[in-house]
C-alpha positions in Angstrom: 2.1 -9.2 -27.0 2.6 -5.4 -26.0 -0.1 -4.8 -28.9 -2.2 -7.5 -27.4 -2.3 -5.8 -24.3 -2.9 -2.1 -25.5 -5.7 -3.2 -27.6 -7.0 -5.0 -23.9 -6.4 -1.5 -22.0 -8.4 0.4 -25.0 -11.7 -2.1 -25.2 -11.6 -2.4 -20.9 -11.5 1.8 -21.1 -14.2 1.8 -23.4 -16.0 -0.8 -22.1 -16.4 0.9 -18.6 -17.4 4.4 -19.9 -20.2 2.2 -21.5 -21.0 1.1 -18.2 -21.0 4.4 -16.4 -22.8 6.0 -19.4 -25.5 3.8 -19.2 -25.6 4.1 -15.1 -26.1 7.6 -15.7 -28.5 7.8 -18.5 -30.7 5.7 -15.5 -30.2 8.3 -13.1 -31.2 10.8 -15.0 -34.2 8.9 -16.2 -35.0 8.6 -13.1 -34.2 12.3 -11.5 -31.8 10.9 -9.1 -28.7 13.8 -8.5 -25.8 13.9 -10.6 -23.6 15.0 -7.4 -24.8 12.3 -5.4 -24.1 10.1 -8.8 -20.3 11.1 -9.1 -19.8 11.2 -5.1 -19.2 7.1 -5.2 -16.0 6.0 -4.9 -16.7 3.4 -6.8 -17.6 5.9 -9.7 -15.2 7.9 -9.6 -12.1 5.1 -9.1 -14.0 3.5 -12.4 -13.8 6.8 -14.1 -10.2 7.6 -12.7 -9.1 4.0 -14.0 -10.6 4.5 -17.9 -8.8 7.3 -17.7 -5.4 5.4 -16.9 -6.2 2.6 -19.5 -6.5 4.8 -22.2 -3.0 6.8 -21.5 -1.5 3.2 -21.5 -3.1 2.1 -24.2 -1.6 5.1 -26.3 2.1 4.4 -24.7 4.3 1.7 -25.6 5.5 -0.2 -22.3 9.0 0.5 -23.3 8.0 4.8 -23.6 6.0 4.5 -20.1 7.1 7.4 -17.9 7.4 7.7 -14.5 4.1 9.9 -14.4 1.7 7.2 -16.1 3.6 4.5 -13.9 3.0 6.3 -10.6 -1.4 6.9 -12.4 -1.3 3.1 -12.7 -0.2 2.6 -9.3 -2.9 4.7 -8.0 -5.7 3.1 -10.0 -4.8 -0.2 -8.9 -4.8 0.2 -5.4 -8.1 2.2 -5.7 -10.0 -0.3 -7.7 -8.3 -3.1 -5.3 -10.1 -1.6 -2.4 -13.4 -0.9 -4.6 -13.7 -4.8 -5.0 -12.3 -5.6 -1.7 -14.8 -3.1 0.0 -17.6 -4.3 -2.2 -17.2 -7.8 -1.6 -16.5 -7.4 2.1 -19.1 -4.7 2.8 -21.6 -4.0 0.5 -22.2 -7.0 -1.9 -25.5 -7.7 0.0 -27.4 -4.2 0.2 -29.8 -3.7 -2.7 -27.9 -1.7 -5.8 -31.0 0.2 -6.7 -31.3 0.9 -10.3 -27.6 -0.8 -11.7 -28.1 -3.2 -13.7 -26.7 -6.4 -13.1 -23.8 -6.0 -16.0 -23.1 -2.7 -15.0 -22.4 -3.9 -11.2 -20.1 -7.4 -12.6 -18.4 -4.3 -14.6 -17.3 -1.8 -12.0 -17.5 -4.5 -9.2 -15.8 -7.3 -10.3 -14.3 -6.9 -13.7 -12.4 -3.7 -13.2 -11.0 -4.3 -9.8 -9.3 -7.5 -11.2 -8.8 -6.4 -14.5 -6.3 -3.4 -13.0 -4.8 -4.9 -10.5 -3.7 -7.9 -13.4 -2.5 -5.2 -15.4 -0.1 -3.7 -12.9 1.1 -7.1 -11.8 1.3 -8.4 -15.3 2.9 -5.3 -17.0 4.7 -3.6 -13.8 6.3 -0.3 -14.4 9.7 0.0 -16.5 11.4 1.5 -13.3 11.0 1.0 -8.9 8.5 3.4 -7.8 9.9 5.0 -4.8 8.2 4.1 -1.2 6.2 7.3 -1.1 4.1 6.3 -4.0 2.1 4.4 -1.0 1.9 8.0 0.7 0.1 9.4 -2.4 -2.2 6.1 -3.0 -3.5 7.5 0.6 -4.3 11.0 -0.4 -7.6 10.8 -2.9 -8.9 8.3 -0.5 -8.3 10.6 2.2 -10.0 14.1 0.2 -12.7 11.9 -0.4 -13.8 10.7 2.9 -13.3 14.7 4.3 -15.5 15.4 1.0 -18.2 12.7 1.7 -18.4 13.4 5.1 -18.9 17.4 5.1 -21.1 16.9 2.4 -22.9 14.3 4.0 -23.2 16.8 7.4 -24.6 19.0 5.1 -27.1 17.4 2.7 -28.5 14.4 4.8 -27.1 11.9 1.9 -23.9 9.7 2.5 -22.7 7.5 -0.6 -22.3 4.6 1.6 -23.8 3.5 4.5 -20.8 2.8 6.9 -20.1 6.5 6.0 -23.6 7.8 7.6 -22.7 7.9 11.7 -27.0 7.0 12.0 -26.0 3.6 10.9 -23.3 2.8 12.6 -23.7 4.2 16.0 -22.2 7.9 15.5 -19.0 9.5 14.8 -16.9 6.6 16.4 -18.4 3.8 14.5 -17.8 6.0 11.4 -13.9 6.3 12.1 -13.4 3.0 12.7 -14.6 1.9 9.2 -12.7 4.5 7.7 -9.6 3.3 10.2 -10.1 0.1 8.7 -10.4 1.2 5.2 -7.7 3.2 5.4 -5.5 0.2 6.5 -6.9 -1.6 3.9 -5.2 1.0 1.5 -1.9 0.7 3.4 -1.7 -3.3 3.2 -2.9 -3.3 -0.5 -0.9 0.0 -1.5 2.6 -2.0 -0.1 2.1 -5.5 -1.5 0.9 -3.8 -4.8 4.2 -2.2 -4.6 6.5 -4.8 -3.3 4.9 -7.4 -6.1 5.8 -5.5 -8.7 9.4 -5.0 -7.6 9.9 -8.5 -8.2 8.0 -8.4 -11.7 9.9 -5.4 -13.3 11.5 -6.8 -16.8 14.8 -7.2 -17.0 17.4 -4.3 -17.7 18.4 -4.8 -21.6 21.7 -6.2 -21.8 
């Protein structure tokens, strides 16, 4: 079972550097920025997540520190909010030049897939109640980072981030005040469910 589940982390891993790769080879075919291309969230939570997958894959559950425990964590309650804001947001809007197995990939597959994996395989030991402080703070560095480098370049990753399309600097905060709650809500029950999924202590 444990090997079962390795062997899923490693092809999931792969299978979404595939999916970036390609993406990126069609920017670049194309001319479009490579900042602009690793400025999505959705990107770099994908990229972030691989990265997670393929430390677990290499650790047997019972050798899994508190370190890759707290990574996992992280990923999941990133790539929960990447489907939830996708689905919720942004499932509409035209993708541009993704293909349509490269969006059911980082979209759809991913944000379940991780989220499964943290439920189904929690973490050996609790993770303390400020792990849902630290879920907070790449989500929070990346909004400042979007935002100042939307102010200067003209080009926001997303368009609730842009304050021209939703009616200036207020509308902007209140989508990222709802985000951000999004994070809190999803970071707690993440955490709270897998309390009540940790194996039991060996005997």
């Amino acid at each position: 079972m444990h090997k079962l589940l390795r062997l899923a982390r490693l092809c999931l891993a792969l299978l979404v550097l595939a999916a970036i790769g390609q993406q990126l080879a069609l920017h670049a075919a194309n001319n479009f920025s490579f900042a602009n291309f690793f400025s999505y969230f959705t990107v770099l939570s994908n990229l972030f997540a691989s990265l997670v997958l393929l430390l677990s894959a290499c650790t047997p559950a019972q050798q899994e520190r508190p370190w890759l425990s707290l990574l996992r964590y992280l990923s999941a309650v990133q790539m929960a909010i990447v489907g939830l804001v996708f689905a919720l947001l942004l499932r509409h809007l035209d993708v541009g030049l993704m293909q349509a197995w490269i969006n059911t990939v980082l979209h759809y597959l991913m944000p379940i897939a991780v989220v499964l994996d943290w439920l189904l395989a929690p973490a050996p030991a609790p993770l303390a109640r400020k792990a849902l402080g630290k879920a907070l703070v790449l989500p929070a560095l990346y909004l400042a980072y979007s935002l100042l480098r939307g102010q200067q370049t003209g080009w926001y990753p997303y368009p609730f981030l842009n304050p021209a399309n939703v009616g200036g600097a207020a509308g902007v905060a209140l989508y990222a005040a709802g985000i951000a709650l999004g994070f809190v809500l999803v970071g707690g029950l993440l955490l709270w469910a897998a309390k009540g999924r940790r194996p039991a202590a060996p005997a």
